[in-house]
N, C-alpha and C positions, 0 to 999 in steps of 0.2 A: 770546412763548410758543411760540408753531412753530418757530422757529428754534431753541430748546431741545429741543424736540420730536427732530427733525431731524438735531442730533447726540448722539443717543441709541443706543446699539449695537442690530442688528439685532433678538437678542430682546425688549428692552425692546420695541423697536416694537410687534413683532407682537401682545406683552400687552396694549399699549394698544388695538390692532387689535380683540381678543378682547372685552377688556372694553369698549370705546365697543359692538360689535356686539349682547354681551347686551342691554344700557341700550336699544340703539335696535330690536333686536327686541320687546324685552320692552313697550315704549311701544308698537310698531306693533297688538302684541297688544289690547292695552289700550281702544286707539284705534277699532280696529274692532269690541267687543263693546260699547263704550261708544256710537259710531254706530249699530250694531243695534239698541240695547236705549233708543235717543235718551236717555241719562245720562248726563250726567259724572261723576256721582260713582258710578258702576257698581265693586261690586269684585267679582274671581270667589271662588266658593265652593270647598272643598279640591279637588274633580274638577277643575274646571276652571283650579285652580294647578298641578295636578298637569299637565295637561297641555299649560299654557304650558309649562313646565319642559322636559317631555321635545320638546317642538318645536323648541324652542330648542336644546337639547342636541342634537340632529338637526343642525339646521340649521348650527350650527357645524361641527359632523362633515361634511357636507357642502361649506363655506367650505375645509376644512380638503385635503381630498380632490379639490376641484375646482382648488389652487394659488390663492387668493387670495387670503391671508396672504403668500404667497413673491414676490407681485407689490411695484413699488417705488410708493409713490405719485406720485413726482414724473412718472416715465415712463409712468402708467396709461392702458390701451390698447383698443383695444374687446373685447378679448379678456378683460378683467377685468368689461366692461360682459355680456358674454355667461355669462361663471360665477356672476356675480351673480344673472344670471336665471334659470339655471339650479337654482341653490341656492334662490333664493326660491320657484321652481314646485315642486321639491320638500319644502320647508319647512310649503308651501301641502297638500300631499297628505298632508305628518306629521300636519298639526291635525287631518284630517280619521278617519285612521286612531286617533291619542290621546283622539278623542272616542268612536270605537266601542268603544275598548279599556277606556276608563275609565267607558263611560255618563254620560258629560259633556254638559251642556245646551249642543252645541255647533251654531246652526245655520247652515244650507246656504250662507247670503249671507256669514258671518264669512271662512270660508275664503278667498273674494274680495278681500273690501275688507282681508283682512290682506296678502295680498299686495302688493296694491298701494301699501299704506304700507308694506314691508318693501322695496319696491324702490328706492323716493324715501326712502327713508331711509337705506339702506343705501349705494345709487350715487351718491345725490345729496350725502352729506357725504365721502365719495371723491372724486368731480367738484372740488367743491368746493374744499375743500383740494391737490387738484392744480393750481388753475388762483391759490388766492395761493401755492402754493411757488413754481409757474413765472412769476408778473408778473412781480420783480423779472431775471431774467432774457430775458423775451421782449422788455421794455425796451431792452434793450442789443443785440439782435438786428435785420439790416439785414430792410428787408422786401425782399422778391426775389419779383420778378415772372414766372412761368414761362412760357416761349413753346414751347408746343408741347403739346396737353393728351391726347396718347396714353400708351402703356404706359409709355415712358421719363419724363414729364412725370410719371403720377401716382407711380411708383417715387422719383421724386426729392421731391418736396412731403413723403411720408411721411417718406424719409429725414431732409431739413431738420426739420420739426415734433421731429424727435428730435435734431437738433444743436443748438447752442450759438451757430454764425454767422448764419445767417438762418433768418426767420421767411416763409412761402411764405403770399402774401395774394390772389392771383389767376393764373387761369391765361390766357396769350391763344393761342385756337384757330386754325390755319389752314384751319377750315371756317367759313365764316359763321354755316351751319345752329346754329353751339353758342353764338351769340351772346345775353348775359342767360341762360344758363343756371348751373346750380351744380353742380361736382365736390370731393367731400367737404366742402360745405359753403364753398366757395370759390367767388367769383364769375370765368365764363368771358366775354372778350372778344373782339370778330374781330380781325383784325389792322386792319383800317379804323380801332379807337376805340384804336388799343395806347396815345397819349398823352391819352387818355381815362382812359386805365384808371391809368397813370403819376400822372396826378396827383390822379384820386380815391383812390388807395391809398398814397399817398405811396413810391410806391417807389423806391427806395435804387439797386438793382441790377437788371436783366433776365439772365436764367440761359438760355440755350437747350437746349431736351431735346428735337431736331429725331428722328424714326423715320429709319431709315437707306434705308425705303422709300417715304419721302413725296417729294412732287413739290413742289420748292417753289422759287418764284422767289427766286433767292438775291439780285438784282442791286435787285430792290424790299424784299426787307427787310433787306439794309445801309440801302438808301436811310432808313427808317422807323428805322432804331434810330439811326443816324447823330445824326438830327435830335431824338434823346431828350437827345442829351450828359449822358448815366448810364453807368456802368460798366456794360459788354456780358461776360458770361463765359458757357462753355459747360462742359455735362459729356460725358463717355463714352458713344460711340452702343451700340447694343444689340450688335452684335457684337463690340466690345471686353468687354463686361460678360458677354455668354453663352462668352465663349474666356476670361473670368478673367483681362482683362489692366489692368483697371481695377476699380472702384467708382463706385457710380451718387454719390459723395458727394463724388470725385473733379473738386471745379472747378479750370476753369484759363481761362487769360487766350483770350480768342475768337482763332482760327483765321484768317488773313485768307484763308491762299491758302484754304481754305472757302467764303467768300462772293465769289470773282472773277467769279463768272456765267459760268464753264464749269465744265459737265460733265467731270467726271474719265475721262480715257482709261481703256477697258477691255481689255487684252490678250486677246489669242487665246488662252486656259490651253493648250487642248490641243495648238497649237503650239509653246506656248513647252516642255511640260514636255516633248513628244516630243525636245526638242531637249538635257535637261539629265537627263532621269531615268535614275540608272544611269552616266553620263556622268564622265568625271573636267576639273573645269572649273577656272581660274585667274583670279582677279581683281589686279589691280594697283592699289598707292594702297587695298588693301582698310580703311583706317584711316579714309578719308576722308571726307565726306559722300555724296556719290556711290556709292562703292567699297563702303560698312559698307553702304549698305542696299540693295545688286544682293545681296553676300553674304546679307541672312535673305533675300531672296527666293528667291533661288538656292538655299538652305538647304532650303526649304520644297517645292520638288523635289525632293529628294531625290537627290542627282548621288551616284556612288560616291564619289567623293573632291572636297573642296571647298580648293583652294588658297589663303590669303591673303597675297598679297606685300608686302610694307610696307617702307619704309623707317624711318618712326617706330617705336622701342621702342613707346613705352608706347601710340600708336595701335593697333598690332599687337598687345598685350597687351591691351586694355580689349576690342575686338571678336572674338579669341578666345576669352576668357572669359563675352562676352554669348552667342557664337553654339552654343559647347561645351553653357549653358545652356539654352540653347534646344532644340539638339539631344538634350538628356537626358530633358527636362520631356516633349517630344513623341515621346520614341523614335523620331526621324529613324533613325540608323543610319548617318550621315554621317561619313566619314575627314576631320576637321578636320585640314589639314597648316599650320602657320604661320611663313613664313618671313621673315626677316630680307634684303634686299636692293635694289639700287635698278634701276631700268629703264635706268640710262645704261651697265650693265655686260654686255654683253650673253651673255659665255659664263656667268655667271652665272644670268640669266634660261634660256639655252640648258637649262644641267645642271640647272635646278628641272625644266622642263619635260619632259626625256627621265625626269628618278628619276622621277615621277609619271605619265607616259606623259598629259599631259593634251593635250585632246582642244578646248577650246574656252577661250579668253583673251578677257575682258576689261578692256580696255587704260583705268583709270580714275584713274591716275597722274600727274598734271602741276600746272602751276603756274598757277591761274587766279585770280589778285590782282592787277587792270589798274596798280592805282598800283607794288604791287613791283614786279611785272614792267619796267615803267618804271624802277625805281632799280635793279635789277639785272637787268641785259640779259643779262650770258652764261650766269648762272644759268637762264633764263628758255628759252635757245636749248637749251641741254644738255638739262636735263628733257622740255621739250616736244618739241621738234625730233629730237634724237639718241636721247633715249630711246625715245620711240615707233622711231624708223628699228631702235635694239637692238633692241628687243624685237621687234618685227613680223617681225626676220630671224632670230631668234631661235627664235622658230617655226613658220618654214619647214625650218629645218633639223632642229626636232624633230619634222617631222611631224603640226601641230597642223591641225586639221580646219578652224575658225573662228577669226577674229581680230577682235575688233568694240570701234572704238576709239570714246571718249566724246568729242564735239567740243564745239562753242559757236557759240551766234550773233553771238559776235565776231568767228568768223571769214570773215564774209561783207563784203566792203568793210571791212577791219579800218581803224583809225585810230591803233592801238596796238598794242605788241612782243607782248604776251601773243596777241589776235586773230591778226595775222602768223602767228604760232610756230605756231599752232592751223590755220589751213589750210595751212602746209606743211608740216605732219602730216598733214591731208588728203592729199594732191598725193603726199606718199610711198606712204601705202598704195595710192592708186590705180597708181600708177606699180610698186608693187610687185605688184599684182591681175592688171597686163597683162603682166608681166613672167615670172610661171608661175600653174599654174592648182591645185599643189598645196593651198593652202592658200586658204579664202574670205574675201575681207577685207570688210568695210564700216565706215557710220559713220556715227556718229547726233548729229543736232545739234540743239540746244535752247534757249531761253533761260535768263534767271534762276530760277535754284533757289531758291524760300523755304526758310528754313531749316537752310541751308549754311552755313560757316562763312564765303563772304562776301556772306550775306545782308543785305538792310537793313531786314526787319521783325525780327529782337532787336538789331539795332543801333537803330532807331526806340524799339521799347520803355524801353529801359533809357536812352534821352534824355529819355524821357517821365518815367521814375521819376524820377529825378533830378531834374525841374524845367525841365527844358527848357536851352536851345534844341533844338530839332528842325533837324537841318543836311539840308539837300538841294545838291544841286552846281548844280542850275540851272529854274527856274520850269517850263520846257516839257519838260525831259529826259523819256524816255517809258522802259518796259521790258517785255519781254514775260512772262510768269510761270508757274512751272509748280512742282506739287512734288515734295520728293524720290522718293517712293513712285511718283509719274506718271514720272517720268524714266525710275528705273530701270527702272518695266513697257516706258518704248517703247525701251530699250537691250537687253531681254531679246526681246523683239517681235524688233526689227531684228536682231538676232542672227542667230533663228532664217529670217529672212525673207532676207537678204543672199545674194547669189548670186556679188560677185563686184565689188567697186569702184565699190558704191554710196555716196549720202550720203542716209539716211532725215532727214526733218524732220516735224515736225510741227504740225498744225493747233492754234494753241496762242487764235484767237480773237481779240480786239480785245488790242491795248498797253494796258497801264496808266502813268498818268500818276504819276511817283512823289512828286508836291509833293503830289496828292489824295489817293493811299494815306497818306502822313505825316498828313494832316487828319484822313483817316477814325480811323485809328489813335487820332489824340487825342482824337478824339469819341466815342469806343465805348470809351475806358478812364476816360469820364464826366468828361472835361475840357475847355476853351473854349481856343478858341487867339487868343492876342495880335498884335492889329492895331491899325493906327493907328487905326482905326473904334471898334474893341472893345479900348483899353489896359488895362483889369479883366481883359482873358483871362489864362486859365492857362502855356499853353505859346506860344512862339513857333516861326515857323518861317523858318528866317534860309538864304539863299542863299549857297553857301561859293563857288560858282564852279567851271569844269569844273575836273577833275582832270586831270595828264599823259594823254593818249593815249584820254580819254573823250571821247563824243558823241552828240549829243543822243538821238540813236536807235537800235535794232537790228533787224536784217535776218536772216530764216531761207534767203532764197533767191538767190543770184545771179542766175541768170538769172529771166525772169520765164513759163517754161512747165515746171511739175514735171508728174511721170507720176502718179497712182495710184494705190496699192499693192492687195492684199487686205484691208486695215484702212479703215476708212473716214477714221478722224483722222490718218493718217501718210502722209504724200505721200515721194516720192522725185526728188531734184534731180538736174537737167540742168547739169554743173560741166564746166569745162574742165581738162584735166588734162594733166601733160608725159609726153615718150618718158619712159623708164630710162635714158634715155644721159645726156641736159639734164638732168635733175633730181639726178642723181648729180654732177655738175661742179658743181651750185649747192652741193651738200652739201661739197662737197669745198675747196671755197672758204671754206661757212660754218665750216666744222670748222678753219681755217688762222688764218680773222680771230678764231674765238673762242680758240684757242692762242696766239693775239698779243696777247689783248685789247684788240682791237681795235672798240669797239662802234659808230665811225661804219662801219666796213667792213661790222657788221654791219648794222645798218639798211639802208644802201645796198645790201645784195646782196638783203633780204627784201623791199624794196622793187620793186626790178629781176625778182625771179623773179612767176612769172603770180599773185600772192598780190590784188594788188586794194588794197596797203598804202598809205594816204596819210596819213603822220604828220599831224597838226595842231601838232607843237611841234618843238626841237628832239631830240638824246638828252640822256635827266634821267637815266642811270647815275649811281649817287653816285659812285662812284671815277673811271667816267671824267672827269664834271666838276671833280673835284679834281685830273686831271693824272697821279694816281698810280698809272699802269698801268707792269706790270713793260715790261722790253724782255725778247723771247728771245734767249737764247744761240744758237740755231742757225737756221739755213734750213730746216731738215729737220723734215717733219712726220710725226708719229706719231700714225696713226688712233686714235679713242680708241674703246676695247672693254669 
């Protein structure tokens, strides 16, 4: 019968709306002159039919005026509970006016107890009927447990109670104080009972609605959701939600680099924007992971003019149309230039940066994929090596103020061609620092970037969708971890901070073990991982073995006494670095064997220069291993530009 109901076109409803509301005013009427008068069989005399009528006829008029007819039933809200009441107090002061007006035997206590059954009448067959349209629906709804029961927690509860995917059954507080209390009718837990709370409410899912100003140990409540093995998701903190970049309704899969138990670097703003605002600046690799998000932050300064150099089309096309975006939405006022070219060319690079007169490069362009790099060596030498050397000379001669090139903590005791390639890129800039004093060069080094394209938490995930196996390279391999957004602030930092043939690093906190991130991972997307112990488990996690030119660990520092800086998380390294004479012969050498194709000549020269390079394999070049390197025609070398 409701279900017929149900799909009945709008007006129909409302009719039914109309006439169930006469039937149940007119009974409340009834009810209370009949409890007055102690009779049931009580009927009113002409006055006082007269003046049922006109109260009623009110009281509609009222329903009608207050919006609660145009309310939906299924989504009925306190706000329909509040017009109700509204309409019934005035309904309540009709009877009382229809009695003066008609001389109607009406007395003082009626008006009262009409009320009161006009309101359990009226909200309670409302209530009612919202709560069996919605069973067969909240049935099918996950229950989701809310962790966090401020602004963001109860914004999101309401929002769900109006969705269709979950149904919000308790909140857990990170105050004890709110422990056994109730928010909207929902029971609050500390974090102490969270699997307390989990399995008296059968909850499905945990959702995190964290304040963006709360103080919370992130490293104990992984630890605590961890050992729920339920699906962990979060939604959009309140600063995404008050800039319109989200919705509170907006879930997505839990954040890892979020819960690493570091605090997120905070840049110096006022240094960094003194250094960009107004400014006309160049990014390299602008397509990248790295490169696309210095550009919105560099954006968000405001530079006169914001350069993006790409090599990839369509990279170069997806991040000028985000950042054009961007720029519009917020009336930046920024000269988006986008150009097409690669860092190994270097009059190229020269003529971007003279037509644009820019003023500050950084250099975010190279090849950081340890296993390619390994199966293509000279690809590897060109990009990294020679392109950084173009570009860096590149602008000097256009007069550019700052050059701040993006390094790695590969390249510290590298064990592989990419690490190599990456500190003597180092070793050039410096040597090109000491060598004039036009231009400021520095350089900033970091670990693992989550969420780069050669991340391993969306490569973990989509192992995870899939069913597993979860592959890790080796049980103890360790990484250090940082994110995009953190990178680019300390590449913008060191920028602004570089004086001159530095290598900024940064305080990035304890390594993470990457066999335990994979576990966590499978635990927090509410799966068991398969062991000989536990063969019922969900996911496995299967050891593939090192990769070419990987190991077990990374290092942010060669030597073992960095200086300082102004920043308190950003320290500055004590590196050894060659003349411009040495270090030019080693280029000149690498630029001869990568013309020859030559990749044992190469290894052996990255090896031999002050890099710190100690293969663990032989070269895994694909071509070289297959023999099929061209021979040159000539002796004669031609610099490549």
């Amino acid at each position: 019968m409701i279900n017929k109901v149900l799909r009945l076109k709008r007006p129909q409803k409302r009719a039914i709306s109309v006439v169930t509301d006469i039937v149940l005013l007119s009974v409340a009427i009834w009810a209370a002159f009949a409890l007055r008068f102690e009779s049931s069989s009580w009927m009113p005399d002409q006055k006082q039919l007269l003046v049922s009528v006109g109260t009623v006829t009110v009281t509609l008029a009222a329903f009608i005026k207050l919006g609660l007819y145009r309310a939906v039933i299924r989504y009925l809200s306190e706000h329909a509970f509040l017009a109700i009441m509204v309409g019934v107090t005035f309904s309540s002061i009709s009877l009382i006016v229809f009695g003066f007006v008609f001389q109607a035997l009406v007395p003082r206590s009626v008006p009262v107890i009409y009320g009161a059954f006009a309101f359990l009448l009226v909200a309670g067959t409302r209530f009612v009927v919202r709560n069996v349209v919605r069973r067969p629906g909240e049935k099918s709804k996950d229950n989701a447990l809310i962790v966090g029961s401020g602004p963001t927690g109860m914004q999101l509860a309401s929002a769900l109670a109006q969705g269709v995917e979950f149904r919000p059954v308790g909140f857990v507080s990170l105050d004890n104080g709110n422990h056994r209390s109730l928010i909207g009718n929902l029971p609050v837990y500390s974090m102490g009972h969270i699997d307390k709370a989990v399995r008296e409410l059968g909850v499905d899912r945990v959702l995190l609605a964290l304040e963006d100003s709360g103080s919370v140990n992130r490293k104990e409540l992984i630890r605590k959701l961890e050992a729920l093995s339920i699906p962990v998701q979060t939604v959009p903190s309140m600063s995404e939600l008050v800039a319109g970049q989200a919705r509170i309704n907006d879930i997505r899969d839990l954040e890892i680099e979020d819960l690493l138990g570091r605090d997120p670097v905070r840049p110096d703003t006022n240094l960094v924007a003194s250094s960009l605002l107004g400014k006309s600046v160049m990014v390299t690799g602008a397509g990248g992971s790295i490169g696309s998000e210095l550009c919105r932050q560099i954006l968000r300064h405001k530079p006169k003019i914001l350069v993006l150099f790409e090599q990839s089309e369509f990279s170069l096309y997806s991040i000028e149309r985000e950042l054009q975006s961007i720029n519009l939405v917020e009336g930046l006022g920024v000269a988006l230039q986008p150009v097409l070219g690669s860092v190994t060319h270097r009059r190229r690079c020269e003529a971007v940066m003279k037509t644009f007169d820019v003023q500050t490069v950084y250099h975010a362009a190279a090849y950081k994929h340890v296993p390619l790099v390994e199966h293509n060596v000279i690809e590897g030498v060109q990009n990294n090596v020679f392109g950084t050397w173009h570009t860096a000379e590149a602008a000097i001669a256009a007069g550019v103020d700052r050059f701040v090139l993006i390094s790695t903590d590969k390249a510290v005791r590298p064990t592989n061609v990419m690490g190599a390639t990456k500190r003597l890129s180092e070793l050039v800039l410096q040597g090109l620092a000491h060598r004039q004093a036009g231009t400021v060069f520095s350089m900033v080094r970091f670990g693992n970037v989550l969420g780069s394209s050669g991340s391993v938490v969306p490569l973990f995930r989509d192992q995870i969708r899939d069913g597993g196996p979860v592959t890790v390279t080796h049980p103890d391999i360790i990484r250090y971890f940082m994110t995009i957004p953190e990178a680019s602030q300390l590449v913008l930092q060191a920028g602004s901070m570089g004086q001159g043939g530095e290598v900024f690093v940064l305080d990035m906190g304890e390594p993470v073990k990457i066999a335990d991130l994979a576990r966590k991972m499978i635990h927090l997307m509410g799966l068991t991982e398969k062991t000989e112990e536990e063969p019922e488990g969900d996911i496995e996690v299967v050891f593939s073995g090192l990769r070419p030119g990987e190991k077990l660990y990374e290092e942010l520092l060669i030597g073992d006494d960095p200086q300082g800086t102004s920043h308190p998380r950003i320290m500055k390294a004590r590196e050894v670095s060659m003349p411009w004479d040495e270090l030019e012969r080693v280029l000149d050498q690498l630029m001869r064997a990568s013309q020859e194709f030559d990749c044992g000549r190469i290894v052996s020269l990255l090896r031999d220069a002050p890099t710190g390079f100690a293969p663990n394999g032989d070269v895994a070049d694909l071509i070289w291993c297959q023999g099929q390197t061209p021979k040159p025609k000539s002796a004669s070398v031609v610099k490549l530009s």
